[in-house]
Each structure stands twice: as structure tokens, then as C-alpha cells.
N, C-alpha and C positions, 0 to 999 in steps of 0.2 A: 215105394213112392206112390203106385197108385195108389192103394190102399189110404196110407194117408192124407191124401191131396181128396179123396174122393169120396171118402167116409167121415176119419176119425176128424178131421178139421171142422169139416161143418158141424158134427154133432159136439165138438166143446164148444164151438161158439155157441150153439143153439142153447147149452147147458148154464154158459155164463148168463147170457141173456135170462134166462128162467128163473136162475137166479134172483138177479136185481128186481124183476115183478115179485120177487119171494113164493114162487112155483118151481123150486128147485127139481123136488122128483114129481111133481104133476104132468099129465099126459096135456096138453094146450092140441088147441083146434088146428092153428095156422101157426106155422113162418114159412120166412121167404129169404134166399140167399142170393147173394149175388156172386159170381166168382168172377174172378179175373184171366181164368185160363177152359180153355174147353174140356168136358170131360164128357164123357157119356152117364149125362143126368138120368135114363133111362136105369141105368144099371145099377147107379145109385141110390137111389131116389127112396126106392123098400128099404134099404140099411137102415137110412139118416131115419127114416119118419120110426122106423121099429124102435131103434137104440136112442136115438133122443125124443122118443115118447111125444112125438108129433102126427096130429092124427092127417094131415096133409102139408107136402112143402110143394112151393113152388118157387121157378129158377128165375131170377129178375135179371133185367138188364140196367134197373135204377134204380134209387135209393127207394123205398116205400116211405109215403107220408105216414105219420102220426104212429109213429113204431117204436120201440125200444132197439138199439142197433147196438152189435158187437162186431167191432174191426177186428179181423187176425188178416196175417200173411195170407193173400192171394183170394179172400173172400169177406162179404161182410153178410151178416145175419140180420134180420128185420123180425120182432114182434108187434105183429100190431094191436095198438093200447086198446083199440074199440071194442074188442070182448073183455077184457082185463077190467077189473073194479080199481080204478086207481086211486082210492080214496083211502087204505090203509096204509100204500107205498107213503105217500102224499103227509100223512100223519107220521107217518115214524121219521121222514128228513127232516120235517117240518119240528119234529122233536129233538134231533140230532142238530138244527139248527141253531135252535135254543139254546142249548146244553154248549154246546161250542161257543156261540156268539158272548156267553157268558165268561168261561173261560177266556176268551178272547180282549173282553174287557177289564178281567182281572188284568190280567197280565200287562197290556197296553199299561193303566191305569198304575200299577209298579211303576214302569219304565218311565213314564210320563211324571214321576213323582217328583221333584228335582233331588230333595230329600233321601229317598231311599237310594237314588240311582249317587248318591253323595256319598252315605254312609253305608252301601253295602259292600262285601268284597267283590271283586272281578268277577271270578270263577261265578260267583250268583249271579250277576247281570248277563255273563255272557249265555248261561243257561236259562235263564229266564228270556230273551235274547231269541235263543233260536228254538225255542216253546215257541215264544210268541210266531216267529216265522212256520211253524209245523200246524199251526193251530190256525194261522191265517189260510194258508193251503188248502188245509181241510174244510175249512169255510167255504172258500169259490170253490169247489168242488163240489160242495153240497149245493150249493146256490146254483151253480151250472145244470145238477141232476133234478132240482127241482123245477127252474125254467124247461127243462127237456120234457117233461113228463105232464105240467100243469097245460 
């Protein structure tokens, strides 16, 4: 339990997070975690920063502004965006947007048919159906990541 409450947890949050800025095995200057239960941050502290390739963490007691955050059980992780170029993130959702929103009016625009939704079978409609619902999804999702981040 230590082990894992005190190490391996912060370090995959810190790794998700690095992720999504698309710095997955990149060594980053700063994060900051918050936990929820006390540990000896002291003892930890050389693991986290070694093994999740963090050239400094520090231990918060609040959310950090203007940061990338990943919630797990019993801690949450802050990147903060102000060294991060977020201007290639920002292009590829902003693409993924697109490409979705697209998709998304196909589909709609099926369903919305009177026509097609008249003469197609079921099995199609119900399928196109929850497309459209998986595709909505992914949409506020994207839209939520890029409010976060812009």
C-alpha cells in the first residue's frame, strides 16, 4: 500500500496528464499534486520526480490555476499550461472537431430525413441511432478539452 498510494499513483497520473499535452515520455519542468491523505512527501518526492520524468513536484493543498489536471483515487495532478506551447494541442482537437462535427451532421442529417428514416430498415436506423449518440459524446468532449485548455 505504501508503495502504491505514495509513488506508483502519482507517477501515472502525472504520465496521463503528459500525455494529453502530447509529452508523453518528455521530462517537463513542473507538476503539482494534491492528495488526499498524508504521506511522507519527503520520501516520496525523488521517486515521483525520477520515474515520472518531472524535473520538480510540488505537494498542493489546491487545485493550481491554468494547469492540465488528472483526477485518480485519493489525488489529483496539475500541469501547468504556461511553459507548454499549447498551440499544437489546440490544432489537432480543433481538427478532431471538425472531422467529428462532420460526421455528426451526416448522421443527424440521415435521421432528420423523413424519407430515409421511412424507407430504411430498423436495424439501420437503430444503428445510425446510437452512431449518432457516440459521436455526440465525443463532440462535448472535445469541446469541453478545448474550453479547458484555450
Amino acid at each position: 500500500m505504501f508503495l502504491a498510494t505514495m509513488v506508483l499513483k502519482p507517477i501515472t497520473a502525472i504520465r496521463r496528464a503528459k500525455v494529453i499535452i502530447d509529452m508523453g515520455n518528455s521530462k517537463i519542468a513542473k507538476a503539482y499534486i494534491k492528495l488526499d491523505k498524508q504521506i511522507d512527501t519527503a520520501v516520496a518526492k525523488p521517486f515521483i520526480e525520477k520515474l515520472a520524468k518531472v524535473e520538480d513536484i510540488e505537494f498542493v493543498e489546491a487545485k493550481v490555476e491554468n494547469s492540465i489536471t488528472d483526477v485518480s483515487n485519493n489525488l489529483e495532478v496539475y500541469l501547468p499550461t504556461s511553459e507548454i506551447d499549447m498551440s499544437p494541442i489546440i490544432d489537432k482537437l480543433t481538427k478532431q472537431k471538425e472531422k467529428t462535427q462532420k460526421e455528426f451532421d451526416k448522421l443527424n442529417g440521415m435521421l432528420s430525413n423523413e424519407r430515409f428514416v421511412a424507407n430504411a430498415p430498423a436495424n439501420v436506423i437503430e444503428e445510425n441511432r446510437k452512431a449518432l449518440a457516440e459521436v455526440s459524446s465525443r463532440l462535448e468532449k472535445i469541446e469541453n478539452e478545448l474550453k479547458a485548455i484555450s
